[in-house]
N, C-alpha and C positions, 0 to 999 in steps of 0.2 A: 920564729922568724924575726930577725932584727929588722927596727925603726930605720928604715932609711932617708925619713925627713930631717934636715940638718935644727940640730936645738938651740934654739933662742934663749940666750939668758939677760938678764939686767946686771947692768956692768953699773954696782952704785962705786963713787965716791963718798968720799967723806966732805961734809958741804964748810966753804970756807970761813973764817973765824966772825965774818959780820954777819955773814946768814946766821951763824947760829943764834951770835951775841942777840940778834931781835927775834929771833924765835922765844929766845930764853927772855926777855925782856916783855913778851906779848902774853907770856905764859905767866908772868909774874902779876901782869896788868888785869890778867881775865881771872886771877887769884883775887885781886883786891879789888873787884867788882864785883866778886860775889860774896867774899868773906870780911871785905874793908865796908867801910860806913861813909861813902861816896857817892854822892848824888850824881855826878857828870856820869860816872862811869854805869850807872845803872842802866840805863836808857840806851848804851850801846849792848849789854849782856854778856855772862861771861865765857856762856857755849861760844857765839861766836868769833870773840875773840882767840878763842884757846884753838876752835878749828884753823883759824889764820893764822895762827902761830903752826901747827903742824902740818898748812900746805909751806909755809915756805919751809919749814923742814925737810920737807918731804919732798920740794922740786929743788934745792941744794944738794940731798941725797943724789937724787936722780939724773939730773941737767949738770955736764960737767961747764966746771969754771964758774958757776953762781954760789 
């Protein structure tokens, strides 16, 4: 018996060139907070930053026009 519930899909974009440019810029930053020898950046940590960097990727993916 065929599904006759209509299918939802996620309709991604590809996210525009500043969103990435600070994703990729956040990623860099939560790289030399864990692997640089950086006191300021210690104390924010570098999980966190790195998951900040893959929400905004991830809602420029998602959310068109961001």
């Amino acid at each position: 018996m065929p599904c006759t519930r209509p299918i939802r899909r996620f309709y991604l974009t590809p996210p525009a060139v500043p969103t990435f440019l600070i994703s990729v810029l956040l990623a860099v930053v939560a790289l030399l907070a864990v692997y640089g020898h950086f006191p300021q950046l210690h104390s924010i940590g570098g999980f966190t930053l790195l998951l900040i960097a893959y929400v905004v990727l991830l809602l420029g993916t998602l959310l068109r026009g961001i």
